[in-house]
C-alpha positions in Angstrom: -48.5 33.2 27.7 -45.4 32.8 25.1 -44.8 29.2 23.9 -41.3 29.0 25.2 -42.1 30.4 28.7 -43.0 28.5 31.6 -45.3 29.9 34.6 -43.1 28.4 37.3 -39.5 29.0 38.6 -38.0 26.0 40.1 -35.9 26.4 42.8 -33.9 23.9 45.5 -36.4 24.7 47.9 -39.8 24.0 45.6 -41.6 25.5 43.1 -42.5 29.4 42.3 -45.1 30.9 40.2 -44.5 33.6 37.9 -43.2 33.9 34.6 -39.3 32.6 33.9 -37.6 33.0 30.3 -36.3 29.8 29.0 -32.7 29.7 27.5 -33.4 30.4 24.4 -35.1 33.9 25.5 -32.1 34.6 28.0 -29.6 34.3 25.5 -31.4 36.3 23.3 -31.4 38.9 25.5 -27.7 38.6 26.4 -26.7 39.0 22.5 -29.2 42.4 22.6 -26.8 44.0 25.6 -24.5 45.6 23.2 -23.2 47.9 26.2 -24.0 45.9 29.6 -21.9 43.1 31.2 -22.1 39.7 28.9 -23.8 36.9 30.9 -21.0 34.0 30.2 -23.7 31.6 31.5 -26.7 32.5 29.4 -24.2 32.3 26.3 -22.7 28.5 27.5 -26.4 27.4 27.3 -27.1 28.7 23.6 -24.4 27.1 22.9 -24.5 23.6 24.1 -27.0 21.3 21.9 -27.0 18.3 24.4 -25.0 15.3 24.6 -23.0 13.9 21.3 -24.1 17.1 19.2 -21.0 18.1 16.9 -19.0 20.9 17.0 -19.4 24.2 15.4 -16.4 23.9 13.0 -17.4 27.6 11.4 -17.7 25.8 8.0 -14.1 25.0 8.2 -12.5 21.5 6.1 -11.9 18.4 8.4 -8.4 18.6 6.9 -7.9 15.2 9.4 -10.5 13.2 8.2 -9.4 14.0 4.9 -5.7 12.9 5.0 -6.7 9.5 6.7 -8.7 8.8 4.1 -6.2 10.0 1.9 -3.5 7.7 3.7 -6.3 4.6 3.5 -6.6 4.7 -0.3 -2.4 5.3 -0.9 -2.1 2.2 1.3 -4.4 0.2 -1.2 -2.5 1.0 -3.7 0.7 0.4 -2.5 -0.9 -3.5 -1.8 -2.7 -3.5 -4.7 0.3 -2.8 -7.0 2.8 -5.2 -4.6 0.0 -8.0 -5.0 0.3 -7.5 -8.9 4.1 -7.5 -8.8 4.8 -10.4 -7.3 2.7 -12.5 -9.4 3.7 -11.3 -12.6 7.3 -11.8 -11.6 6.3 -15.2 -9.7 5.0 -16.3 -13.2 8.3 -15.5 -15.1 10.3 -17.4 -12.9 7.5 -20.1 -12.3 8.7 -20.6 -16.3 12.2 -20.4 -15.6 12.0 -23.2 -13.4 10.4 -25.5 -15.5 13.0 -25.4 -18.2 15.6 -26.3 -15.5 16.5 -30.6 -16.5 15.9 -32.4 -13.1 18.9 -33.8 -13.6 20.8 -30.4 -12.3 18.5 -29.6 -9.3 19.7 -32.9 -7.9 23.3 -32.2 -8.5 22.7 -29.2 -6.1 23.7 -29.1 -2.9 20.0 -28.5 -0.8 20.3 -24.8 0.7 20.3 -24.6 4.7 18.1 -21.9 5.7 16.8 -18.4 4.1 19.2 -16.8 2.1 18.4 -13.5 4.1 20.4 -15.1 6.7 22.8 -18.3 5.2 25.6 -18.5 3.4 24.6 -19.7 -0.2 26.6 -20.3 -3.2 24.9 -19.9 -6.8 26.6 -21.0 -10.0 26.1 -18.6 -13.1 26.5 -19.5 -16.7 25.9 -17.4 -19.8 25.5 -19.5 -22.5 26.3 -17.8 -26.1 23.7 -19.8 -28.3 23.4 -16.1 -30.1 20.8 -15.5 -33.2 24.1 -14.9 -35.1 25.1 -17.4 -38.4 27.0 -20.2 -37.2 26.2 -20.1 -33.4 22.4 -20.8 -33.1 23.2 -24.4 -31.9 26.0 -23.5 -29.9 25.7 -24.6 -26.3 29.3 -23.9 -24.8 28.7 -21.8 -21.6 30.2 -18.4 -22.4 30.6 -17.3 -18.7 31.3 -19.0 -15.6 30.8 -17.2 -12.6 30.7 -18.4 -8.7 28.7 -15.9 -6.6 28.9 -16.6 -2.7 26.8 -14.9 -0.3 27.7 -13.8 3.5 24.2 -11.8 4.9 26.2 -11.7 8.0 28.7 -9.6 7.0 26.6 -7.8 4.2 29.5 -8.7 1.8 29.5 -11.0 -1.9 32.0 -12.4 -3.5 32.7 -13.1 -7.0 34.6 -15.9 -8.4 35.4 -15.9 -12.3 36.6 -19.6 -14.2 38.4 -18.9 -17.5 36.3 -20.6 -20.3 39.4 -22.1 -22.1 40.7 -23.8 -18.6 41.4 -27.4 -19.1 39.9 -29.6 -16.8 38.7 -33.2 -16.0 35.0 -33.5 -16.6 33.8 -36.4 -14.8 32.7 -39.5 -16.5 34.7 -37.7 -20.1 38.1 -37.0 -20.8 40.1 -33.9 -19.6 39.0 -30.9 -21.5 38.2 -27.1 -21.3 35.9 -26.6 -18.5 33.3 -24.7 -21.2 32.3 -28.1 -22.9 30.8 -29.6 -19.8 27.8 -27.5 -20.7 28.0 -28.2 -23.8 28.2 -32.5 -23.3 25.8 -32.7 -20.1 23.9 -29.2 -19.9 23.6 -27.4 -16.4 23.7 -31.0 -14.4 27.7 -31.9 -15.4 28.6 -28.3 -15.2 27.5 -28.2 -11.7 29.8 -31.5 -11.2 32.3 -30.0 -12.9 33.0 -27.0 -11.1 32.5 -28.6 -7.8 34.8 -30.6 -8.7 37.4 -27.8 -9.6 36.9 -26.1 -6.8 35.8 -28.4 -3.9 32.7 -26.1 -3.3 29.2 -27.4 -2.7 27.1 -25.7 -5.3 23.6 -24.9 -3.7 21.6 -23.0 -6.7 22.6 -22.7 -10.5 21.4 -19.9 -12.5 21.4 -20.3 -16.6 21.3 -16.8 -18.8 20.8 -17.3 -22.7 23.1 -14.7 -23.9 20.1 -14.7 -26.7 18.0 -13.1 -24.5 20.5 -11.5 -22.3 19.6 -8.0 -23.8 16.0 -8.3 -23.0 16.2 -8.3 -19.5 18.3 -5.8 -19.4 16.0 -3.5 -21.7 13.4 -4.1 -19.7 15.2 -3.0 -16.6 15.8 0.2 -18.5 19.3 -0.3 -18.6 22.5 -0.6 -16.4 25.4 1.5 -15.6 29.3 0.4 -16.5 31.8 2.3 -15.8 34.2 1.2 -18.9 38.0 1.2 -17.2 39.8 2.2 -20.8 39.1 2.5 -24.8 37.7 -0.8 -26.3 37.8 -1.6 -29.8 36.9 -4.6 -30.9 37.7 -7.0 -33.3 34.5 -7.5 -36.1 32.8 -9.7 -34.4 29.0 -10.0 -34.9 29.0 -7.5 -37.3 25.6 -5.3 -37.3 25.5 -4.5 -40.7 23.6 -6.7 -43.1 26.1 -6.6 -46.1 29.8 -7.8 -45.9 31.1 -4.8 -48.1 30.0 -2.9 -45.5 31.2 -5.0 -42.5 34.7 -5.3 -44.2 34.8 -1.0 -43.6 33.7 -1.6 -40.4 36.3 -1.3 -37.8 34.3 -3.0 -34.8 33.0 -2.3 -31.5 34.1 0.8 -29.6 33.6 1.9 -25.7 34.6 4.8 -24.4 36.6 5.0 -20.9 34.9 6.3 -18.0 30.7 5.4 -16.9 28.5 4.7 -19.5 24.5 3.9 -19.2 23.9 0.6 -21.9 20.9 -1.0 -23.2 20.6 -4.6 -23.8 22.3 -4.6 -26.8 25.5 -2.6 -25.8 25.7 -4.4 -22.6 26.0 -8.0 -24.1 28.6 -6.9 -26.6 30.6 -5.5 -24.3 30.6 -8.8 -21.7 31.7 -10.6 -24.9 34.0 -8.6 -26.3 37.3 -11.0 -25.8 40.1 -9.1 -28.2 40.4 -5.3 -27.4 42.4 -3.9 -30.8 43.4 -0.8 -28.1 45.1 -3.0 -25.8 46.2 -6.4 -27.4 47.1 -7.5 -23.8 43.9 -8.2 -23.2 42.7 -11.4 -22.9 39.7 -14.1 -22.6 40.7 -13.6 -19.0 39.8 -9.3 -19.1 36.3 -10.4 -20.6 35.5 -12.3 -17.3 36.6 -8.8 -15.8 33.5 -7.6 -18.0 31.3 -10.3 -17.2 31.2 -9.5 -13.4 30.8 -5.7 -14.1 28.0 -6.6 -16.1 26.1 -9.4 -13.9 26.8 -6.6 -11.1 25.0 -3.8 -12.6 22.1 -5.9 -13.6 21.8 -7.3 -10.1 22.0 -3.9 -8.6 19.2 -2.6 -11.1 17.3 -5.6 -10.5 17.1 -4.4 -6.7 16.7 -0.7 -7.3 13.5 0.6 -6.1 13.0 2.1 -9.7 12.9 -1.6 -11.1 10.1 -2.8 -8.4 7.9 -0.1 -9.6 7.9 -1.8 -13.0 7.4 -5.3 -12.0 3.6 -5.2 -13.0 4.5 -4.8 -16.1 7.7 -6.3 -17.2 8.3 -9.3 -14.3 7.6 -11.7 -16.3 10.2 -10.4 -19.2 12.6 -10.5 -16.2 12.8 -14.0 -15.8 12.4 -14.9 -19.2 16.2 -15.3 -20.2 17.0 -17.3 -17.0 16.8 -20.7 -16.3 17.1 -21.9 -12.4 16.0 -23.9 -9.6 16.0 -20.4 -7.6 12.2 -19.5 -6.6 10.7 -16.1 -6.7 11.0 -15.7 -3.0 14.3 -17.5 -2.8 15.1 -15.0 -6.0 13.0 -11.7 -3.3 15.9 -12.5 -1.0 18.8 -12.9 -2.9 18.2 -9.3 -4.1 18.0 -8.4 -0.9 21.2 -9.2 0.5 22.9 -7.9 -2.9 21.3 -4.6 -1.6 22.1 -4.8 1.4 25.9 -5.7 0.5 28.5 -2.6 0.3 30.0 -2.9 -3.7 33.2 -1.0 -2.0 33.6 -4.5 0.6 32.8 -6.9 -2.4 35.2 -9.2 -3.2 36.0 -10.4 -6.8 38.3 -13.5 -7.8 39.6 -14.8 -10.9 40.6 -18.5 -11.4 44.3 -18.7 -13.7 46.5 -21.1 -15.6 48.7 -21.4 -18.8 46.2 -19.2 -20.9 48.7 -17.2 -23.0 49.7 -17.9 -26.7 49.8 -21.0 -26.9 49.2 -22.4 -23.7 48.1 -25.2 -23.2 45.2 -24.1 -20.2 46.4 -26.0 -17.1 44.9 -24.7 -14.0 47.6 -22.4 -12.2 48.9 -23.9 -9.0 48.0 -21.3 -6.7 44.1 -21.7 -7.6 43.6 -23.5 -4.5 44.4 -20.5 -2.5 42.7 -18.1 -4.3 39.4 -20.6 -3.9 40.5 -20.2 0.1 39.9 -16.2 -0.8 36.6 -16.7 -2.3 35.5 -19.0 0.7 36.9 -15.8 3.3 39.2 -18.5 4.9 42.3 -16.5 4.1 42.6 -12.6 2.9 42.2 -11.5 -0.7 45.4 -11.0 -1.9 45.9 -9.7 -5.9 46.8 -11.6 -9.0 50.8 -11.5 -9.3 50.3 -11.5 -13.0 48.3 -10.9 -16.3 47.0 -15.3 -16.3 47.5 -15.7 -12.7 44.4 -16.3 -10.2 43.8 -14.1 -7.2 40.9 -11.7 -5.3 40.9 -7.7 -5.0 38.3 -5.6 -2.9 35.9 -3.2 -4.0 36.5 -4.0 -8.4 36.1 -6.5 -10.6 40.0 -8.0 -11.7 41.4 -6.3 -15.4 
């Protein structure tokens, strides 16, 4: 008797003797009839293998095991490389905290809630203590800019103060409103301009113009889109002798967008005498300020830049000096990209700033401070000194 045959047959009613083929014999048999009818049956039992057996995939790739795995290992990256990022940029600005005097966090105004969702005001000052001969101690603040946040409305607004503007400086006589930096550091400027403008100042952001051009290498770069033909005076001169500075003919910028590295970007924010246009005035390079502080806050929030955190966060932070966090600094760049630039609103400060003049705040600042706050609607500047808000572009 074969192995794999059995000398029963079992039926409902009992057994039977005699010689039955087992499955395996059966569906032999069935794969032999070429020309008969196929016995479905006798082929579903070759090809079962018993509870939780595989199935016969042919040899075929598990193309969905692989891309979950695939998906696994991209999403460990993605953490691994967001985990790296944040501290290399939450060490940068760890730095730039400390080198904030104590003095001008408690002249700030304490923030009321997330910035992803508050109203919060930041004070920014460019200092121009540049590695140039005669200006390595300066410590006048180049650039003073208001920026105001409203997350509710996805909008910012900008609010420029003329360096040269006269104004009392509390606890010292009445002078421009640049030397408060200059006698007190960050703390009276943050006294002073709240002063000025009757705005609480919640978070104060310092940028050495020294190292202004290094964060902005390493973001790669901004884009400025250049509204006319500068030339400049022969300021900072790059060339190393002065026969060759005195052929020099200065700075130039062409009209129309133009992609700047460090270096181009600071001169251009400074430039304050365009030989093309001599109505241009300390006033215009505030103009150039915001365009610049714009594009590097829009680059800062690009996805490009967040790719390259690993790297360079830490060279981010290193020109900056503020009381601003890294998370608190996470969400401010999230509502500047989550703000429309065409909605924006940018404001100038004025006064007696002509030839001569003797810097007196104009009399309609109050209402353009109004504009800045969104109490009233942005209405222009009626002339070349005097203050006022447009939509959608910085002021010329």
């Amino acid at each position: 008797m074969a192995r794999d045959e059995k000398p029963y047959r079992v039926y409902r009613g009992g057994r039977a003797k005699g010689k039955v083929p087992s499955v395996s014999a059966r569906g032999a048999r069935a794969r032999r009839d070429g020309g008969g009818r196929r016995d479905d049956r006798a082929d579903s039992r070759v090809l079962y293998r018993g509870p939780g057996a595989r199935p016969d995939t042919g040899g075929r790739p598990r193309w969905g095991r692989r891309i979950a795995v695939g998906v696994v290992v991209l999403l460990l990256l993605v953490v691994v490389w967001a985990v790296a990022s944040w501290f290399a940029f939450s060490g940068g600005v760890s730095d730039a905290n400390k080198r904030l005097d104590p003095n001008a966090k408690s002249a700030l105004t304490p923030q009321s809630g997330l910035l992803l969702s508050h109203s919060t005001t930041v004070l920014l000052l460019g200092t121009d203590n540049a590695r140039v001969g005669g200006r390595e101690g300066d410590r006048h603040s180049d650039s003073i800019l208001l920026l105001r946040t409203d997350p509710s409305h996805h909008r910012l607004y900008y609010l420029s103060i003329p360096r040269d503007l006269v104004v009392p400086i509390p606890g010292y006589s009445t002078q421009k409103v640049n030397a408060a930096f200059q006698i007190g550091g960050p703390a009276l400027a943050i006294r002073t301009i709240r002063q000025l403008t009757g705005t609480d100042i919640n978070h104060v952001v310092v940028v050495n113009f020294a190292d202004f051009k290094d964060l902005i290498d390493a973001l790669g770069g901004i884009d400025v889109n250049v509204p006319k033909p500068i030339r400049s005076n022969r300021f900072d001169c790059p060339f190393a002798t002065q026969a060759r500075c005195s052929q020099w003919q200065g700075w130039r910028f062409a009209k129309g967008n133009q992609h700047m590295n460090g270096e181009r970007a600071l001169i251009y924010s400074r430039i304050r005498e365009n030989m093309l246009d001599p109505a241009e005035t300390d006033v215009t390079r505030g103009a150039r300020q915001q365009q610049v502080i714009d594009a590097v806050t829009a680059k800062f929030t690009s996805p490009g830049t967040l790719g390259t955190l690993p790297f360079d966060g830490s060279s981010v932070a290193k020109p900056l000096t503020t009381d601003l966090s890294a998370g608190q600094l996470a969400q401010l760049g999230w509502v500047k990209f989550r703000s429309s630039s065409g909605s924006s609103i940018h404001c100038r400060l004025g006064g007696d700033l002509g030839g001569g003049g003797t810097g007196s705040p104009s009399e309609d600042n109050p209402a353009t401070i109004a504009m800045f706050l969104g109490k009233s609607a942005p209405q222009p500047p009626t002339g070349q000194f005097n203050p006022g808000c447009v939509i959608g572009r910085t002021l010329q």
